[in-house]
C-alpha positions in Angstrom: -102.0 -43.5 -25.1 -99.0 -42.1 -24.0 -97.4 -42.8 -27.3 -99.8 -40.8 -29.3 -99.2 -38.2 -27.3 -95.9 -38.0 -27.8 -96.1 -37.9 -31.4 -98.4 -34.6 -30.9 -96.3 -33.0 -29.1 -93.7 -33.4 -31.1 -95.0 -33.0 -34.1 -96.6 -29.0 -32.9 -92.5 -28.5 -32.0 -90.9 -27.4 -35.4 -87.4 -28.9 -35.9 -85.0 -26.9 -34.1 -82.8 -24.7 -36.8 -79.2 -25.6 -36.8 -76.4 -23.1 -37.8 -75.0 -24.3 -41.2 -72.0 -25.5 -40.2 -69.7 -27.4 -42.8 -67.1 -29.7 -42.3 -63.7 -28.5 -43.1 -61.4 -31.1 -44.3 -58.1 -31.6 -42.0 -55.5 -29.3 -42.9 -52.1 -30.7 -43.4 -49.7 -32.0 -40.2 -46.7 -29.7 -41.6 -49.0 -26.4 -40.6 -49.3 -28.0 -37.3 -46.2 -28.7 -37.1 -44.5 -25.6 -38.3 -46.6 -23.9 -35.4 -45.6 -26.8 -33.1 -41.6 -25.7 -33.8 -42.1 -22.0 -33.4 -43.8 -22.3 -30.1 -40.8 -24.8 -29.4 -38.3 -22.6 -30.7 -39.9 -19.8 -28.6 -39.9 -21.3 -25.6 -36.6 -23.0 -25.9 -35.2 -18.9 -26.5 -36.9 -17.8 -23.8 -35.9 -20.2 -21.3 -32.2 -19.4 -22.7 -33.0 -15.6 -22.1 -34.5 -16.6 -18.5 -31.0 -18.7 -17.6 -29.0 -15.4 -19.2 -30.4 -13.2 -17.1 -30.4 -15.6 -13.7 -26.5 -16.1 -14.3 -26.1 -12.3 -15.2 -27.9 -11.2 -12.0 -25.3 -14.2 -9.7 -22.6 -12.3 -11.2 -23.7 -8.8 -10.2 -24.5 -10.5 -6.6 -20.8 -11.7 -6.4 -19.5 -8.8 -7.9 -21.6 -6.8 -4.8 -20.5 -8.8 -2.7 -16.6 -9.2 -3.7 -16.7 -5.4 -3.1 -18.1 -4.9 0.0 -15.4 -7.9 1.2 -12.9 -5.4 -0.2 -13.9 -2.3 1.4 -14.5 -4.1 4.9 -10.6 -5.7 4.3 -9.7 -2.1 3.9 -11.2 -0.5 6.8 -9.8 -3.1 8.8 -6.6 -2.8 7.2 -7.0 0.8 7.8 -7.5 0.7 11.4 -4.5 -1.6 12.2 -2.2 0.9 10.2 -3.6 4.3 12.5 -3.1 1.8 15.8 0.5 0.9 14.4 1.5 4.7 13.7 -0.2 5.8 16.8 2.4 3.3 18.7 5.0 4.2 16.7 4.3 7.8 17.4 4.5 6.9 21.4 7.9 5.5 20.4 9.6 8.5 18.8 8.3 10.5 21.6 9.8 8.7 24.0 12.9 8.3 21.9 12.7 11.8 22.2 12.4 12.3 25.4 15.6 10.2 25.8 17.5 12.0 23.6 16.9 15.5 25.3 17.7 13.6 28.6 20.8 12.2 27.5 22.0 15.5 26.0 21.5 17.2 29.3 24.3 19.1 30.4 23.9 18.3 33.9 23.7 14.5 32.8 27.3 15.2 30.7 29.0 16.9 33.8 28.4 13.9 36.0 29.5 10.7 34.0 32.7 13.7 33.0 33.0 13.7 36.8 32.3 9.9 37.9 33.9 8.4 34.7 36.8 10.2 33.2 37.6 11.7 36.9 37.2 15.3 35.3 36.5 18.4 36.8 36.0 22.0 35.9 39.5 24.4 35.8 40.2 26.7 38.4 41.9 28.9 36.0 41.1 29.2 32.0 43.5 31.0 30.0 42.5 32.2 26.5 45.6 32.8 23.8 45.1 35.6 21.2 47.0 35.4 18.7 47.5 38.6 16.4 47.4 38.4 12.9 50.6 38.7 11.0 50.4 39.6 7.5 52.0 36.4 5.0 54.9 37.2 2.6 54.1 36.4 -0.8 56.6 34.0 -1.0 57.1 31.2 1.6 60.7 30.9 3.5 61.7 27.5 3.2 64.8 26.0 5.2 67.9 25.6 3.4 69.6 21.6 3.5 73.4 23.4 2.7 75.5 21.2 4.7 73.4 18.0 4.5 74.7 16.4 1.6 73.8 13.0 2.8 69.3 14.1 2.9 69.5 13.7 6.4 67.7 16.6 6.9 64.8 15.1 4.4 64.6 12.4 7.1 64.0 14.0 9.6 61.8 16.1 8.0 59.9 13.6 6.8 60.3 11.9 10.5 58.7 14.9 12.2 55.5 15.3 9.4 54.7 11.3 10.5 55.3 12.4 14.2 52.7 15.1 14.0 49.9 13.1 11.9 50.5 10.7 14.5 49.7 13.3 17.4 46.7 14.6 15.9 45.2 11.2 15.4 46.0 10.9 18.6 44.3 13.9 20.2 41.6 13.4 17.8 40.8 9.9 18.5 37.6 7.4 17.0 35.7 9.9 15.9 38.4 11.8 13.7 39.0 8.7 12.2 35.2 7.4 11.4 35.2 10.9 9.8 37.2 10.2 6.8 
């Protein structure tokens, strides 16, 4: 009995309507494949874009960072050159401070004194000589009887003589200065 009654039930349910669908044959693999290759191809360019713009962005990270190494070198570099002119500075001060001391007139008239045994003159004479006005022509001595340039000798004799004296009161220093 439970058969039949499957058979009315089924028969009062009308066939269920299907969408007319149709088979479509299978296309050909080089479609597929040409598809396949683009998406390939595009992938393959973007991961080379991707690795382009990774590398570009390490080099503007070094680049960054080779600068800031640069300016830090610099600041450091910076202060080490005010501490060297600062003690530099310190030096020619006290360089200076020498030099006034040692140019001290005080300081001159003591090693005079202790040194050379000098003192200061009791007496100081000044000479004023008057000007005399210069013949034109200069009056030059007259070797008559020397025949022999004896005369030239001794000439000569007493030029050396006085170079020789002036070097002498001169000293070093007239000498460094030629």
């Amino acid at each position: 009995m439970g058969a039949a009654a499957r058979q009315i039930a089924d028969s009062r349910r009308a066939p269920a309507a299907r969408p007319h669908l149709r088979l479509v044959p299978a296309a050909q693999a080089a479609p597929r494949r040409r598809t396949s290759a683009r998406s390939s191809r595009n992938s393959v360019g973007l991961f080379r874009i991707c690795c382009v713009a990774m590398v570009a962005l390490a080099c503007v990270g070094m680049l960054r960072i080779a600068l800031a190494v640069q300016a830090e070198e610099a600041a450091i570099d910076a202060v080490s050159l005010r501490e060297d002119i600062r003690s530099e500075e310190l030096a020619g001060k006290s360089l200076e401070a020498d030099a006034s001391a040692l140019k001290a007139p005080s300081r001159i008239e003591a090693i005079a004194g202790a040194a050379l045994n000098m003192t200061e003159a009791q007496q100081v004479t000044y000479i004023d000589v008057p000007a005399v006005e210069m013949a034109d022509a200069p009056t030059t001595a007259s070797t008559k009887g020397d025949a022999s340039g004896v005369g030239a000798v001794v000439s000569r004799i007493m030029d050396l003589a006085a170079g020789e004296a002036q070097v002498l009161l001169v000293g070093d220093v007239g000498l460094s200065s030629r």
